[in-house]
N, C-alpha and C positions, 0 to 999 in steps of 0.2 A: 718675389717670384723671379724666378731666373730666366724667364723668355722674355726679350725686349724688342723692342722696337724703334728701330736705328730712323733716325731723321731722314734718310736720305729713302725709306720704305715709309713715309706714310704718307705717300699717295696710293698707295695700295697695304693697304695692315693683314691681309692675308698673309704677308710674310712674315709674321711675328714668330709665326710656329717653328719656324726654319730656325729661328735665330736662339741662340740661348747662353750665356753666361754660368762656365760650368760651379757647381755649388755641389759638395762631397756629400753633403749632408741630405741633398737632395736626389731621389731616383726615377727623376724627370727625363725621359728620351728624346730628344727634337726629332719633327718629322724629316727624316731622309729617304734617301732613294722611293721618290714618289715624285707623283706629276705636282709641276708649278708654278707658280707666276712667273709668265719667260722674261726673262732676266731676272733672275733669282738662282745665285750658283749653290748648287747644297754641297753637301760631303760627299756626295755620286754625281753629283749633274752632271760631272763629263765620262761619263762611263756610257 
């Protein structure tokens, strides 16, 4: 599964969705440009 869950997010695992490990083979999208756990920078947070 290519979405992970970094040590430093699991005090809160909602961020897992955020986070993902690209795999070619895979046509998995992580959740972006959406509301989230603040402090949680995505691919738009700062937009």
């Amino acid at each position: 599964m290519p979405f992970v869950l970094l040590n430093c997010d699991k005090p809160i695992p909602e961020r897992m969705k955020h986070t993902y490990i690209y795999d070619p083979e895979e046509e998995i999208i992580p959740a972006c440009n959406i509301k989230t756990v603040p402090g949680d920078m995505t691919e738009r947070g700062c937009a």
